[in-house]
C-alpha positions as CSV (number, residue, x, y, z in Angstrom):
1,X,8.1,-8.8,21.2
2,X,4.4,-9.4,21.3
3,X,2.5,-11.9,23.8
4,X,-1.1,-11.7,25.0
5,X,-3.0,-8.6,24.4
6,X,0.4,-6.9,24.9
7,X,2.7,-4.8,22.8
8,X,6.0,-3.4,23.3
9,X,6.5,-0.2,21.9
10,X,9.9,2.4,21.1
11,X,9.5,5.2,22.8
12,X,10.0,8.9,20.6
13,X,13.5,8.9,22.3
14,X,14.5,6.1,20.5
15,X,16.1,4.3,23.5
16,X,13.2,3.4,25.8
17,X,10.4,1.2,25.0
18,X,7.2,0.4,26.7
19,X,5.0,-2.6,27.3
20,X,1.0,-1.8,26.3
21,X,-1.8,-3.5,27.4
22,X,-4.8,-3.6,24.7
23,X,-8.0,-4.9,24.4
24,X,-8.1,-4.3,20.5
25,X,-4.5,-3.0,18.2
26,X,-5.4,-0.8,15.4
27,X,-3.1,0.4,13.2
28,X,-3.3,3.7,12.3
29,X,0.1,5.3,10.3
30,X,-1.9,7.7,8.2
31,X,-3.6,7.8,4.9
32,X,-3.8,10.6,1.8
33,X,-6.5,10.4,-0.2
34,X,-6.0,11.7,-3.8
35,X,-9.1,13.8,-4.7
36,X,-10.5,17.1,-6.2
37,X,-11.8,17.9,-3.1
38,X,-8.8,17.3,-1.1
39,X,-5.8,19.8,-1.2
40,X,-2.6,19.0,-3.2
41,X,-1.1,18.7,0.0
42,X,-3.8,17.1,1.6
43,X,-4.4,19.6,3.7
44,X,-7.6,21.9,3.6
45,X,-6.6,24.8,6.4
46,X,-10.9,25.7,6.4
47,X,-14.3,24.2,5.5
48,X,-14.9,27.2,3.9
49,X,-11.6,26.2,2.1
50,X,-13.0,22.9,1.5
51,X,-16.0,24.0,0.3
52,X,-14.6,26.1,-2.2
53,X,-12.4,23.1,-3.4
54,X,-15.5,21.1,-3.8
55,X,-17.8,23.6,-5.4
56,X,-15.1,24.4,-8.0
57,X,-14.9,20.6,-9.2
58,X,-18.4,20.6,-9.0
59,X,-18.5,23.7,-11.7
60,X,-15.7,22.1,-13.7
61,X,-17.6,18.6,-14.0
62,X,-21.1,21.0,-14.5
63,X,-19.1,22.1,-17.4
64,X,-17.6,19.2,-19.4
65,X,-19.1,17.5,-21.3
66,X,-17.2,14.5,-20.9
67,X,-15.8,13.2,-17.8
68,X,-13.3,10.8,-17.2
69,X,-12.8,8.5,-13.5
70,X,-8.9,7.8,-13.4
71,X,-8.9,3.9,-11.7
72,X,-11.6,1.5,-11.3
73,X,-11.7,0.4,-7.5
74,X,-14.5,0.9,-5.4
75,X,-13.9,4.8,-5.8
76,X,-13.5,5.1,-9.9
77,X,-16.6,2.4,-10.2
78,X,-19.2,4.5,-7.9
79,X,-17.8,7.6,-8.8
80,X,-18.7,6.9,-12.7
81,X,-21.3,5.6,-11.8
82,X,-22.9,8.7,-9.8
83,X,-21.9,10.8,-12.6
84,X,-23.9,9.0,-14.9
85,X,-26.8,8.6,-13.1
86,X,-26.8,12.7,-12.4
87,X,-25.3,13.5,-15.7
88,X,-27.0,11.2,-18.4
89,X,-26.2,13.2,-21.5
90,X,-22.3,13.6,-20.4
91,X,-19.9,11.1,-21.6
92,X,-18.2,9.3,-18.7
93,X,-15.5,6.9,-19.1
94,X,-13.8,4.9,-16.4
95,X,-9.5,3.7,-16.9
96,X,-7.1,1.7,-15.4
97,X,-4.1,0.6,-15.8
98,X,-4.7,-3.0,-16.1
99,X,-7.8,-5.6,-16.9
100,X,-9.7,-5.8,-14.2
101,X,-12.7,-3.6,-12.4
102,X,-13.3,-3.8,-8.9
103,X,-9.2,-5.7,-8.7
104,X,-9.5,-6.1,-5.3
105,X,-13.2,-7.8,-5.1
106,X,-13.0,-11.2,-6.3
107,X,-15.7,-12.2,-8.5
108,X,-16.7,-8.6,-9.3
109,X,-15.2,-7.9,-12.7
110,X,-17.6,-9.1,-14.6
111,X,-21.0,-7.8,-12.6
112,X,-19.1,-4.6,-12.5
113,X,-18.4,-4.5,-16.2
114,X,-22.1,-6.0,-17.2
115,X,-23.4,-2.0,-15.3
116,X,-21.0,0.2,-16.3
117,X,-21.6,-1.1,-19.7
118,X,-25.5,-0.9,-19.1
119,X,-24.9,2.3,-17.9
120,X,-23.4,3.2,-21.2
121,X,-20.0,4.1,-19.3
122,X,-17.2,4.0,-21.4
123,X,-14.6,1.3,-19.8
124,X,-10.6,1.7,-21.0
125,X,-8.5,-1.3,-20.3
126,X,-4.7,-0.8,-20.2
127,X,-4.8,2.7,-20.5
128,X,-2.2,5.1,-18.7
129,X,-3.8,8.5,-18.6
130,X,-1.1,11.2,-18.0
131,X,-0.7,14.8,-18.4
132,X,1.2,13.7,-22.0
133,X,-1.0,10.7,-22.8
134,X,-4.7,11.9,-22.3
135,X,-7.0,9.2,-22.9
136,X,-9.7,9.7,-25.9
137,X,-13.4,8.5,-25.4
138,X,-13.8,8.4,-29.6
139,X,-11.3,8.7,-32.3
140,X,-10.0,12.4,-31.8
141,X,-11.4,13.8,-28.6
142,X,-10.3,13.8,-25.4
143,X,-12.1,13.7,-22.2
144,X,-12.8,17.6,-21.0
145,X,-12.6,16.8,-17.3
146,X,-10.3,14.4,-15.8
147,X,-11.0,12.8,-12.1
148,X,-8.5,11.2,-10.1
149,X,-10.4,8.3,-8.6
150,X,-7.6,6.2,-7.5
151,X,-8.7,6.3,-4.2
152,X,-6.3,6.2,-0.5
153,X,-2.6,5.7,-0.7
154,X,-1.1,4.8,2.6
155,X,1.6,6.5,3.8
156,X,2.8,3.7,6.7
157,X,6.5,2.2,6.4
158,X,6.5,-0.9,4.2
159,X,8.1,-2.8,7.0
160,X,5.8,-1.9,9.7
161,X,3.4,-2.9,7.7
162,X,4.3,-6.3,6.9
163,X,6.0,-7.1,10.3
164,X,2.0,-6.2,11.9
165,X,0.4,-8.2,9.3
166,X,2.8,-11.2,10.1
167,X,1.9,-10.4,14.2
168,X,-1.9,-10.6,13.4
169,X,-1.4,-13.6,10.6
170,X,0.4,-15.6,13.7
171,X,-2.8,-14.1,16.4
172,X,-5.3,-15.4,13.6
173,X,-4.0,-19.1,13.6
């Protein structure tokens, strides 16, 4: 049940709930993010840790001469786009599996596409990069480095989800 500035909640128990008062609800369930720098599982136990994650993609991209951003979001598009800029002789493509940069931006396709191009970034539509289809930037080579660019995958329930968005939908109007 949610009224005014008030939210009832399930206690860890499972059979109690509680009644909130808030000023502002934020949801926060929990978010990986899948990067080089980050841990497999998304964990880095040190900075020193950290670090050394980092420094090691740092070598590996150093040493490629080709690079490739895997999804073009916010995080594949400035992500090429860095490397580029740092790394003008390396060949750096961006994929994805559909047709459209910057999906979530409406009206940014086409600006995007116009600078990446400029940029002389290498843009593959439709392509599915995976470990047994590696995606080529000319007829027979392959990029050296791959960088998973797809950016933050939520880990919230579906359902919690939804039955929030429909609470703050029905607040909004």
């Amino acid at each position: 049940m949610h009224s005014e500035n008030k939210i009832n909640i399930c206690l860890p128990d499972g059979e109690k709930t509680e009644t909130l008062d808030y000023d502002v609800l934020c949801i926060c369930t929990g978010a990986n993010y899948c990067g080089p720098w980050r841990a497999a599982h998304d964990v880095c136990d040190t900075l020193a840790q950290r670090n050394a994650d980092f420094n090691e993609v740092k070598d590996k991209i150093a040493a490629s001469k080709s690079v490739l951003c895997i999804g073009a979001g916010d995080t594949g598009v400035e992500t090429a786009g860095w490397l580029k800029e740092n790394n003008p002789d390396k060949v750096i493509g961006i994929c994805m599996r559909g047709d459209t940069i910057l999906k979530a931006i409406k009206g940014a396709h086409k600006v995007a596409e116009k600078q990446l191009r400029e940029m002389d970034i290498q843009i593959h539509y439709n392509a599915k990069h995976s470990e047994d289809s590696k995606v080529k930037h000319n007829d027979t080579d392959e990029y050296e480095y791959y960088l998973d660019c797809s950016g933050l995958k939520y880990k919230g329930p579906t359902e919690f989800f939804k039955d929030s968005l429909d609470f703050l939908d029905k607040k909004s109007n």
